[in-house]
N, C-alpha and C positions, 0 to 999 in steps of 0.2 A: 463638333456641335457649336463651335463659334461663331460657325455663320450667320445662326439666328439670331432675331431680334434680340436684346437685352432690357428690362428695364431699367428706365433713368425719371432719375426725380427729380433736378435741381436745386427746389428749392427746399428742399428735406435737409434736417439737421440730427443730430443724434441726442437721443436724453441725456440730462446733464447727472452730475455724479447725484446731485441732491435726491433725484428719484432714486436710484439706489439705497441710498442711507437712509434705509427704514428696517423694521423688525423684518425677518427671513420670513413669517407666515404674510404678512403684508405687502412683502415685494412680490411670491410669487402670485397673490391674486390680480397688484397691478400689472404685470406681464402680460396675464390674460389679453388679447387684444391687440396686444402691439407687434410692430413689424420688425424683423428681424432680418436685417438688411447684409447682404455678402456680395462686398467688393470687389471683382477680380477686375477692376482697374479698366484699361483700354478696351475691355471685351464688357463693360457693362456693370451691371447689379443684378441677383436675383432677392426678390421678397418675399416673405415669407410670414404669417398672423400666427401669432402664439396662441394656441388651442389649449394647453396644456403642461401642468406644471408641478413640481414637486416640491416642500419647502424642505429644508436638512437643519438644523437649528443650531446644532456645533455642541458641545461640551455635552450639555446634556441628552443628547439625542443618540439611543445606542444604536441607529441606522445610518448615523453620517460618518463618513471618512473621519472626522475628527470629534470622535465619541471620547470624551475623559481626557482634553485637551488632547490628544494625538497629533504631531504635528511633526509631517515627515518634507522631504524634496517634494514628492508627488503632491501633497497637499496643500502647500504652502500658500497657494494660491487661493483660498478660503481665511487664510488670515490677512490678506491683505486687503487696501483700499474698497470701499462698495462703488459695483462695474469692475472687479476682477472678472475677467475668465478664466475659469477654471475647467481644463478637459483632460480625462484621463481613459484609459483603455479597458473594455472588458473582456474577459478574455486574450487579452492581448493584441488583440484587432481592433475591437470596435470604439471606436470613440463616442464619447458624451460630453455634451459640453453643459455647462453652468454657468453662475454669477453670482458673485458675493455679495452679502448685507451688510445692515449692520450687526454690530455681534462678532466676537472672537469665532472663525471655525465656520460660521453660516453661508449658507451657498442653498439658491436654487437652480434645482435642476431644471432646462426644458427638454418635457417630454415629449411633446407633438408640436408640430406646426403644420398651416395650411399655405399654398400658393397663393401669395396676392393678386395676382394675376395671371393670364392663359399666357403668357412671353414664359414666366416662373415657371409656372408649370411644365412648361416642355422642356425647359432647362432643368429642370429637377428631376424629369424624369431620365435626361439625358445621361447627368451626372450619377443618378442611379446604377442606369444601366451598368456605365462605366464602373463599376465598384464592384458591381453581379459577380460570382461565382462561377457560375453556369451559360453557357451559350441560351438555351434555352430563357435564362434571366435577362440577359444580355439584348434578347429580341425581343421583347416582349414588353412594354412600357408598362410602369409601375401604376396602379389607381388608389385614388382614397389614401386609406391608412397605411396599405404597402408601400406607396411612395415614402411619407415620412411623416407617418406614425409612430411612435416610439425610440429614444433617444438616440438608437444605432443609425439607424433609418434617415432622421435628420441631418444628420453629420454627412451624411452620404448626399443627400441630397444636396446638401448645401457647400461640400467639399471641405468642412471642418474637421482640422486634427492637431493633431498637437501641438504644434508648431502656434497654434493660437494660444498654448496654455501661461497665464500671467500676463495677456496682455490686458490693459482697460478697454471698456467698449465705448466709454466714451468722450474719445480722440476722433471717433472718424474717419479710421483707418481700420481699411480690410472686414471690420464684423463690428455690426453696432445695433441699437434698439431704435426704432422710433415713434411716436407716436402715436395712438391709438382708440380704439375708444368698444366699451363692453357695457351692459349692462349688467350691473349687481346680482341682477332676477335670473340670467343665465349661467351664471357660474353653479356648476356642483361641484360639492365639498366631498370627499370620500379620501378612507384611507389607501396607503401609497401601495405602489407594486413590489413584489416581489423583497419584504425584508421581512421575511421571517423568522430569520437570524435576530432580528433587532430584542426579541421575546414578543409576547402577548399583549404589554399595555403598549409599546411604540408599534407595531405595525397596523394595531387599529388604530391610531392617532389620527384624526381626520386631516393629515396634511397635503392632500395631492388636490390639486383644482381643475377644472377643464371645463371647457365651452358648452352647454347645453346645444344640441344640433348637429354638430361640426363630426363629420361622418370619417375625420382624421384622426380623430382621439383614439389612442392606442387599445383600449381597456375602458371600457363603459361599466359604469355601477348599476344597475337597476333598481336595486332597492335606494340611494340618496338619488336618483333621478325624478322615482317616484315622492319621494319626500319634496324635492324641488317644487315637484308640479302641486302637490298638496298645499304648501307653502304659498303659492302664487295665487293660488283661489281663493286665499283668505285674505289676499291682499286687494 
């Protein structure tokens, strides 16, 4: 798949540590938007709009990796500097990747992104392919949300693994952020996926965000969307 075009930015730079260093509900709403750029060097960049995002708070938060200070090899990466990456496996396959706050332990997740571009796009779905399981996967080009909808999905698309785990993103080297821009009025707020482990008051905790529109988001809320839209007519 290297043959194809790649995109390139030149004059693109990476966010600096300062936008990191903010509260974990606040970094994942500013992510919203922004590009998430993966350098494989002489073959190019693919980019990638952050749709979607999860916040983990650290200590207090019986849904994050480091609920009640926990603090192992694998997570280490949550206590460190804000613009850590932080990727670990589910299942023991699939990667996710994150980035730290401020805050002992805090890390957002992202959970969806979308192709900044059709060059992206074919490249993600390339790299998809390349991950597929199945032949039948493998032929078949990924769309919308199966391309890279939800955190596994991403990784694939974008050929992140672990090997990225503890580096900062921003150096500007290999995976970084940039740039972006969302409106306030399109972000929905609704609680996160899949931790119902966490009990009853943290997995409704309104911490997951994602793009009103954006046909990539992994899990759509219907009822905070409708609220969204409620919201926006009295504005």
């Amino acid at each position: 798949f290297w043959g194809l075009s790649w995109s390139r930015s030149p004059t693109s730079s990476p966010l600096p540590k300062s936008f990191f260093d903010v509260s974990c509900d606040e970094l994942a709403r500013k992510l919203l938007g922004t590009e998430l750029v993966r350098d494989h060097g002489t073959h190019g960049r693919v980019r990638a709009r952050v749709v979607e995002t999860e916040a983990y708070l650290g200590g207090e938060d019986k849904g994050a990796h480091s609920y009640n200070g926990k603090r192992t090899d694998r997570n280490e990466a949550m206590y460190m500097e804000p613009g850590t990456i932080y990727v670990y496996a589910v299942y023991g396959m699939y990667a996710c990747v994150n980035v730290s706050s401020r805050g002992d332990g805090a890390a957002v997740l992202i959970r969806s992104v979308e192709p900044a571009n059709e060059a992206s796009k074919e490249n993600m779905q390339n790299l998809r392919g390349k991950a597929a399981k199945t032949k039948s996967q493998r032929s078949s080009p990924h769309q919308g949300k199966e391309l890279c909808g939800g955190p596994a999905r991403l990784t694939q698309a974008l050929e992140i693994d672990k090997s990225f785990n503890q580096k900062n993103c921003t150096t500007g080297i290999d995976l970084w952020f940039e740039k972006g821009s969302t409106l306030e009025t399109n972000i929905v707020v609704c609680p996160r996926v899949g931790i119902d482990y966490a009990g009853p008051e943290w997995a409704k905790k309104p911490l997951r965000f994602y793009l009103a529109g954006s046909r990539y988001v992994s899990v759509r809320d219907p009822i905070s969307e409708k609220s969204l839209k409620s919201q926006r007519g009295k504005t």
